[in-house]
TIVO-2410 file (N, C-alpha, C; in nm, 3 decimals):
# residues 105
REC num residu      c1      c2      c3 atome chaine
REC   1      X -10.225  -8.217  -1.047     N      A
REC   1      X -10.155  -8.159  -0.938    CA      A
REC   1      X -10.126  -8.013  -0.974     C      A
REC   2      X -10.187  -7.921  -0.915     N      A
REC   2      X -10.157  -7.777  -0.934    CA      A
REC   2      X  -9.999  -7.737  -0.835     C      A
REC   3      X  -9.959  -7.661  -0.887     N      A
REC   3      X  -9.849  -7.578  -0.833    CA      A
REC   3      X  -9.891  -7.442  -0.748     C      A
REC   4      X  -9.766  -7.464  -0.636     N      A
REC   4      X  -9.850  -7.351  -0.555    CA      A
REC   4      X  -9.707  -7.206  -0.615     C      A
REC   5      X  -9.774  -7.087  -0.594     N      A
REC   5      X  -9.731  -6.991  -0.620    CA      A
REC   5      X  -9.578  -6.955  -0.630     C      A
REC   6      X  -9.515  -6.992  -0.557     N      A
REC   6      X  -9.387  -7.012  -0.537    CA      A
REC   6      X  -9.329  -7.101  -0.623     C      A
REC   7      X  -9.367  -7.189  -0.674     N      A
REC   7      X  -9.339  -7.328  -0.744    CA      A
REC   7      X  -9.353  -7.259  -0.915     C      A
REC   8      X  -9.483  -7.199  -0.903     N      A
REC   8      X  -9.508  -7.109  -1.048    CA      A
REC   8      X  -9.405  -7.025  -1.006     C      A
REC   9      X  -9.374  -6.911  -0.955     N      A
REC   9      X  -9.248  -6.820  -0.992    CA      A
REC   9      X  -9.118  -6.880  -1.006     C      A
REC  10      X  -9.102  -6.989  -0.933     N      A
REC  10      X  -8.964  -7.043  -0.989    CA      A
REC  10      X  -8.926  -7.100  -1.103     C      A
REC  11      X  -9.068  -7.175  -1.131     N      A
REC  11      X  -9.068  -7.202  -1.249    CA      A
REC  11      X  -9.056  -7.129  -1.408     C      A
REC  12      X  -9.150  -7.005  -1.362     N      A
REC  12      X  -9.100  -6.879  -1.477    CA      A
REC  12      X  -9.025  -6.819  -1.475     C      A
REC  13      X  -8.925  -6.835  -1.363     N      A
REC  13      X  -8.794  -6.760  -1.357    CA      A
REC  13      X  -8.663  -6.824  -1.457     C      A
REC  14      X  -8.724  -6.976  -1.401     N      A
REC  14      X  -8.633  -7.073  -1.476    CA      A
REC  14      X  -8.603  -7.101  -1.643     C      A
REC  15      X  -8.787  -7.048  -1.703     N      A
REC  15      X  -8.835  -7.027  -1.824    CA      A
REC  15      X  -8.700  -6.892  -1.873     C      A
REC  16      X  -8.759  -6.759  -1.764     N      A
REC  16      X  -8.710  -6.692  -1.842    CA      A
REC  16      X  -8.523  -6.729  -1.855     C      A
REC  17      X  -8.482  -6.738  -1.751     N      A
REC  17      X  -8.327  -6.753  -1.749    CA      A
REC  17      X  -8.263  -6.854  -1.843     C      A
REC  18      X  -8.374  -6.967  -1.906     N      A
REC  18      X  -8.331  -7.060  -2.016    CA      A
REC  18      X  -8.349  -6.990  -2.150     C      A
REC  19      X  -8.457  -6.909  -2.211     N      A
REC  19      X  -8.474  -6.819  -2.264    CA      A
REC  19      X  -8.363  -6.699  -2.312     C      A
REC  20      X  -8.279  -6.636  -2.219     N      A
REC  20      X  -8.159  -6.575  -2.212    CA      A
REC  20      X  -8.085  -6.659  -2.265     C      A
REC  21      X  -8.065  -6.794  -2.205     N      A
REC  21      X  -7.945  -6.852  -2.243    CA      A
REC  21      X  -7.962  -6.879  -2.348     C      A
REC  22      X  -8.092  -6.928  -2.389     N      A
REC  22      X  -8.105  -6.965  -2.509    CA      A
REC  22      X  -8.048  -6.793  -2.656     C      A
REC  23      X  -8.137  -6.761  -2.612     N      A
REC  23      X  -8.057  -6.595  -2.678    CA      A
REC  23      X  -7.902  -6.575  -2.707     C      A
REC  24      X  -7.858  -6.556  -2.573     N      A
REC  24      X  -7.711  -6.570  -2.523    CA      A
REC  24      X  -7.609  -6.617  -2.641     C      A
REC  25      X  -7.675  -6.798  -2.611     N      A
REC  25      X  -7.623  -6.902  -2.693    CA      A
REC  25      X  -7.644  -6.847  -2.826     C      A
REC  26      X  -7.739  -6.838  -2.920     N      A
REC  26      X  -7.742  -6.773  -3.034    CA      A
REC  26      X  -7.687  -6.674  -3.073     C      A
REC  27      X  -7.653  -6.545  -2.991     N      A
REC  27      X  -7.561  -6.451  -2.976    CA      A
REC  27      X  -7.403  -6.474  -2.995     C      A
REC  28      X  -7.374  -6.568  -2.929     N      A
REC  28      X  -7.252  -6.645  -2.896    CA      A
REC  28      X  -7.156  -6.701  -3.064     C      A
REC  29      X  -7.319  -6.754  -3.091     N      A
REC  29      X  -7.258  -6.816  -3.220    CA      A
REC  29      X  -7.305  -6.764  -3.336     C      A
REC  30      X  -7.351  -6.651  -3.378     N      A
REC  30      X  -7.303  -6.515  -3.500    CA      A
REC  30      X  -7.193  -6.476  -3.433     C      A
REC  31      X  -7.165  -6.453  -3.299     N      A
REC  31      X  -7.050  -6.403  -3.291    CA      A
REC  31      X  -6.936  -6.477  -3.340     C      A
REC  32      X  -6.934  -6.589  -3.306     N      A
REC  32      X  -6.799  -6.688  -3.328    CA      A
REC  32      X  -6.821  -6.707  -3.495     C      A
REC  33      X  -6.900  -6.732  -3.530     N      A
REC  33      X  -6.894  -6.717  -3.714    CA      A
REC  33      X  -6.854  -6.577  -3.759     C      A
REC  34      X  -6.876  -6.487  -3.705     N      A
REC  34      X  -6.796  -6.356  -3.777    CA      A
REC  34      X  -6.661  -6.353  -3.728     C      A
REC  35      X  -6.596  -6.392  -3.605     N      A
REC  35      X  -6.493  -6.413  -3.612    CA      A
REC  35      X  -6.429  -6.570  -3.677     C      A
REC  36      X  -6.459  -6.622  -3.707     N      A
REC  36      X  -6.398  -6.745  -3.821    CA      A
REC  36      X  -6.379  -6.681  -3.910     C      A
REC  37      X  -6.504  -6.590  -3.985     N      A
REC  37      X  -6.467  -6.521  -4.110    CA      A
REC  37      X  -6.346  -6.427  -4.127     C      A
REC  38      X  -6.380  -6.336  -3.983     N      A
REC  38      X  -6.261  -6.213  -3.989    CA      A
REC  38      X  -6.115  -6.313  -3.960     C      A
REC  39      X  -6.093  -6.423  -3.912     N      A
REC  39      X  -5.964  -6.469  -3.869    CA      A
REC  39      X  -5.969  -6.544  -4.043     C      A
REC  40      X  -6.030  -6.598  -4.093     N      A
REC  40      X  -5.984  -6.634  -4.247    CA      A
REC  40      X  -5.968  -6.519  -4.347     C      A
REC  41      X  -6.035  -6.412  -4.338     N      A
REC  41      X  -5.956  -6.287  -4.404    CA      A
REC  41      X  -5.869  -6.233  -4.380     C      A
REC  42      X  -5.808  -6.250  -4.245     N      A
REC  42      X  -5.721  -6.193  -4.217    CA      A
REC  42      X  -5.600  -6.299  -4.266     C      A
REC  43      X  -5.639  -6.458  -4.236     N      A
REC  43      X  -5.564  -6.508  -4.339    CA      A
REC  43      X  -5.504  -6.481  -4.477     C      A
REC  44      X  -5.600  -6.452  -4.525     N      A
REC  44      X  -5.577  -6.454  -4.652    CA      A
REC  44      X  -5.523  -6.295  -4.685     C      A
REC  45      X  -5.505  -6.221  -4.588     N      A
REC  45      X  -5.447  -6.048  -4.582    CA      A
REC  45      X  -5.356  -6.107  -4.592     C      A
REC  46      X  -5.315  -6.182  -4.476     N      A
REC  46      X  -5.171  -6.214  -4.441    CA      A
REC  46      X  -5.075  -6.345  -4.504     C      A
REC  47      X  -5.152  -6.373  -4.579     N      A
REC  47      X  -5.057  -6.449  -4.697    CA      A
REC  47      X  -5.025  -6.373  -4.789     C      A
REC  48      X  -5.127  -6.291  -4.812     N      A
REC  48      X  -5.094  -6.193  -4.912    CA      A
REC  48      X  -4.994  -6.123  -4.909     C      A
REC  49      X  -4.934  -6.047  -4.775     N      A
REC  49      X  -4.876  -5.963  -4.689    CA      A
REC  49      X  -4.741  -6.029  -4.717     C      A
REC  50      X  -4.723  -6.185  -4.674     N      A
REC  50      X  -4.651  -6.261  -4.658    CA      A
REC  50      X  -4.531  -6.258  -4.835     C      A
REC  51      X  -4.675  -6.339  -4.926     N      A
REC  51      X  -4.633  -6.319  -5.068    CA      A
REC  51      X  -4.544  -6.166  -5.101     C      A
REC  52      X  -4.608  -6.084  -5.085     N      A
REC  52      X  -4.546  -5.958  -5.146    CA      A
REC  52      X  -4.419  -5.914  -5.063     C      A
REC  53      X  -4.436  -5.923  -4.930     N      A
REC  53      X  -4.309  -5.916  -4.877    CA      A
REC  53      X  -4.162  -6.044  -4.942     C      A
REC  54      X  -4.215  -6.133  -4.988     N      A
REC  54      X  -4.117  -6.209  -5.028    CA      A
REC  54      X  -4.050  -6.173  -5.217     C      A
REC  55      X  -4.175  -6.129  -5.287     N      A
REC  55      X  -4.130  -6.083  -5.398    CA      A
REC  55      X  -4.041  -5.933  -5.344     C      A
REC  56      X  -4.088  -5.851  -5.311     N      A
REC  56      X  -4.021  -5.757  -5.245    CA      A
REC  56      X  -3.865  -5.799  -5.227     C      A
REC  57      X  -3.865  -5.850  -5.097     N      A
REC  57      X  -3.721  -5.921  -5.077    CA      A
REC  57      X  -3.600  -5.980  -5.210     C      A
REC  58      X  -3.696  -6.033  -5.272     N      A
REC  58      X  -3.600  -6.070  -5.412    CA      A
REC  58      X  -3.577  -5.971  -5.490     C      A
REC  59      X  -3.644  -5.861  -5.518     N      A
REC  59      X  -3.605  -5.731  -5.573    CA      A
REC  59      X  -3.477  -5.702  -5.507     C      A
REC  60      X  -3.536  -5.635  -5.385     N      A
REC  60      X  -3.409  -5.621  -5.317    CA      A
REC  60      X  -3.296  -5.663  -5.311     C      A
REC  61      X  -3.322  -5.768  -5.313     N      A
REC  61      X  -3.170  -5.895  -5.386    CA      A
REC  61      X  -3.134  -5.846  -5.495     C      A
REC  62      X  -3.202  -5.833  -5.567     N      A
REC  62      X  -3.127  -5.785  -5.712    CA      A
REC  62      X  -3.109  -5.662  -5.751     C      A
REC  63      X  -3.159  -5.593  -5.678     N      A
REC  63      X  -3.127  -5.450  -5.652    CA      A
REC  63      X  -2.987  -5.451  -5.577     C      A
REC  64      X  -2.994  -5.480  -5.442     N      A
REC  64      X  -2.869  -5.508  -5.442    CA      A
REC  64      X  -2.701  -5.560  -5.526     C      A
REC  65      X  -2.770  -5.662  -5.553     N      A
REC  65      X  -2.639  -5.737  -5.677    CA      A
REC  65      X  -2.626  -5.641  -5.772     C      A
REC  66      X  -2.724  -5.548  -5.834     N      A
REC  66      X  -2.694  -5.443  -5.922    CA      A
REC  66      X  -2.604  -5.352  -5.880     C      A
REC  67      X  -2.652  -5.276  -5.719     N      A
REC  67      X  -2.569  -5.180  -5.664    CA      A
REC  67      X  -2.415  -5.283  -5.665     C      A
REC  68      X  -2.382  -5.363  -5.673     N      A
REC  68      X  -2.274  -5.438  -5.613    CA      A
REC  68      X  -2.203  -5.429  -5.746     C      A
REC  69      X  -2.226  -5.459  -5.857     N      A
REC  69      X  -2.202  -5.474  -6.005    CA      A
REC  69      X  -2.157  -5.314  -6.051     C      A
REC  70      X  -2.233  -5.228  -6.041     N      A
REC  70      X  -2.187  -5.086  -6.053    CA      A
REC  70      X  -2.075  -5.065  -5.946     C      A
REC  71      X  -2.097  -5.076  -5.871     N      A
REC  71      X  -1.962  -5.020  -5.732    CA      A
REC  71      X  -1.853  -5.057  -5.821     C      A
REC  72      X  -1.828  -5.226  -5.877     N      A
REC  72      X  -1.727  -5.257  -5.901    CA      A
REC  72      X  -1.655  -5.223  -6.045     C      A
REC  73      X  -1.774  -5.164  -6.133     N      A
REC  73      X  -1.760  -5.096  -6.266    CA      A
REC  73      X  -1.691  -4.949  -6.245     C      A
REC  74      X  -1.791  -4.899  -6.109     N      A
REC  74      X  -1.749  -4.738  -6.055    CA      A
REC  74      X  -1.608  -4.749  -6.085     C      A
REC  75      X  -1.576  -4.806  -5.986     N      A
REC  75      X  -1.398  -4.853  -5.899    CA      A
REC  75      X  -1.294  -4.882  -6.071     C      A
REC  76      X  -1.336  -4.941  -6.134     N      A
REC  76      X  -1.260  -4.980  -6.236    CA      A
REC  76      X  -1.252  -4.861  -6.349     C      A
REC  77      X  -1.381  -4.807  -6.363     N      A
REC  77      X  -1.363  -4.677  -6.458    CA      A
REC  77      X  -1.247  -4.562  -6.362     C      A
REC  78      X  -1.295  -4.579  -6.239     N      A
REC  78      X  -1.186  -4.482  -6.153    CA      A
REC  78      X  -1.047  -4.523  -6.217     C      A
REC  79      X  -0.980  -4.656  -6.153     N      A
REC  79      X  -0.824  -4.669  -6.221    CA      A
REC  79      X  -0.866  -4.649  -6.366     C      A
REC  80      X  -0.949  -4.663  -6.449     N      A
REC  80      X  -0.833  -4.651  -6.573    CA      A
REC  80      X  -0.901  -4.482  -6.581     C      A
REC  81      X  -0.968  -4.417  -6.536     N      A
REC  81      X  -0.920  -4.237  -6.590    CA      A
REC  81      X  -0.788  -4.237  -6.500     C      A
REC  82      X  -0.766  -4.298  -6.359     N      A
REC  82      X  -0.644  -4.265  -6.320    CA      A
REC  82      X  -0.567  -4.277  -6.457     C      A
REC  83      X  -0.529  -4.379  -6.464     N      A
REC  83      X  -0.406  -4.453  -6.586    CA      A
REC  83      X  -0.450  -4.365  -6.682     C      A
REC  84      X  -0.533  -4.305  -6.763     N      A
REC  84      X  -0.618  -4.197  -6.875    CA      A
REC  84      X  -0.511  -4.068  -6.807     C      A
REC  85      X  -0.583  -3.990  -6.718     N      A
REC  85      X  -0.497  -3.867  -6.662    CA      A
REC  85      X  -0.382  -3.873  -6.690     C      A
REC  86      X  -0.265  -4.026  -6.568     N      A
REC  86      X  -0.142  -4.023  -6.600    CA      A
REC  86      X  -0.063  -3.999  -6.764     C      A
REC  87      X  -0.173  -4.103  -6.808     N      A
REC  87      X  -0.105  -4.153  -6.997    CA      A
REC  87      X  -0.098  -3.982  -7.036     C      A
REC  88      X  -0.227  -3.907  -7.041     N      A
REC  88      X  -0.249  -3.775  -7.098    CA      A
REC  88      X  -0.120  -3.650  -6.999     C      A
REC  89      X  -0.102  -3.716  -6.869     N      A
REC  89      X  -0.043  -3.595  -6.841    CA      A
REC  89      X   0.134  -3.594  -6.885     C      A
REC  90      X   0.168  -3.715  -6.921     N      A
REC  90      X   0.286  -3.787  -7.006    CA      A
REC  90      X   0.275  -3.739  -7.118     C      A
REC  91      X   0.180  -3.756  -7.215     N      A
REC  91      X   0.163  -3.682  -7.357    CA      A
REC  91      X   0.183  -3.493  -7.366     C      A
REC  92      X   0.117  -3.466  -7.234     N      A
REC  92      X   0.107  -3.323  -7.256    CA      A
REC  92      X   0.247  -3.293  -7.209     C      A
REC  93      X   0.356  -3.335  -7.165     N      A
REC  93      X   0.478  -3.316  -7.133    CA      A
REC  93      X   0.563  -3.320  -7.230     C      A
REC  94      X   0.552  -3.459  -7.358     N      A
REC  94      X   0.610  -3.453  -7.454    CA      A
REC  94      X   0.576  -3.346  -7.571     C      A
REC  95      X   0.473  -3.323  -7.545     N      A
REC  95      X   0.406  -3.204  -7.665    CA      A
REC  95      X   0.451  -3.084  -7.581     C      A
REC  96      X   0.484  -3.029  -7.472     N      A
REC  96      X   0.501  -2.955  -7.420    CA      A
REC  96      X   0.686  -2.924  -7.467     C      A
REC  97      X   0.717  -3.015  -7.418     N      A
REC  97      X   0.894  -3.046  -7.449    CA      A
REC  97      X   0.909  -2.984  -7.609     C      A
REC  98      X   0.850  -3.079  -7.717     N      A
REC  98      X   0.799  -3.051  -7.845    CA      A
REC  98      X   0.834  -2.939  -7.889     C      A
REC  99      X   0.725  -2.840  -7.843     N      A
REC  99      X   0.713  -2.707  -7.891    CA      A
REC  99      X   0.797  -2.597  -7.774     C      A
REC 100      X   0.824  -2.673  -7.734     N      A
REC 100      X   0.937  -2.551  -7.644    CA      A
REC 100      X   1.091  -2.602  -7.670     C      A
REC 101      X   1.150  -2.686  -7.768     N      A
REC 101      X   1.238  -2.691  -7.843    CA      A
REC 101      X   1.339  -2.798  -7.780     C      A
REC 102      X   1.256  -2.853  -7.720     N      A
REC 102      X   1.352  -3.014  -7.589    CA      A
REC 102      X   1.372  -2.945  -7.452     C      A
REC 103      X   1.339  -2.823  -7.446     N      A
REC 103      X   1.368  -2.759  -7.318    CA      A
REC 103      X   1.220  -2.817  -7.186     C      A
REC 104      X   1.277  -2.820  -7.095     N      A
REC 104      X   1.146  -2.858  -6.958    CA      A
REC 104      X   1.054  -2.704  -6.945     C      A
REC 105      X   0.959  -2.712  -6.930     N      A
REC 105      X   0.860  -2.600  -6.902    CA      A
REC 105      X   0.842  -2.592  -6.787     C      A
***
């Protein structure tokens, strides 16, 4: 049974348009395998990302607790030069008294 002309062009139309798809389809899927790859590297960016932001954070923690530890050393060396100044400015009054013969200066 031969095909009449019309029957042949539809038919090679059909060839070629399966052909495309067929292409298409192959196209389709390097594409979707390079993105599996790029979405698992990017995984693995972003654990990474994840990890270091969390060591990070614990620094910070203890960076912090350090700043917190000094503040409260700051504050304490402050009162005792206060109490230091007072004690010394008491001494320099009696040594003052002292040598100026019990008299106030």
């Amino acid at each position: 049974m031969s095909m009449t002309p019309e029957e042949r062009e539809r038919v090679d139309r059909m060839d070629r348009q399966m052909v495309f798809l067929a292409e298409h389809q192959a196209q389709l899927s390097v594409n979707l395998d390079r993105l599996r790859h790029d979405v698992d590297r990017l995984k693995e960016v972003t654990d990474g990302l994840v990890q270091v932001t969390v060591q990070h954070s614990e620094r910070f923690d203890d960076v912090h607790r350090s700043l917190e530890r000094l503040e409260k050393i700051t504050e304490e060396q402050g009162r005792q030069l206060t109490r230091t100044d007072h004690r010394l400015n008491m001494l320099i009054g009696v040594v003052e008294r002292y040598f100026s013969g019990g008299e106030r200066i």
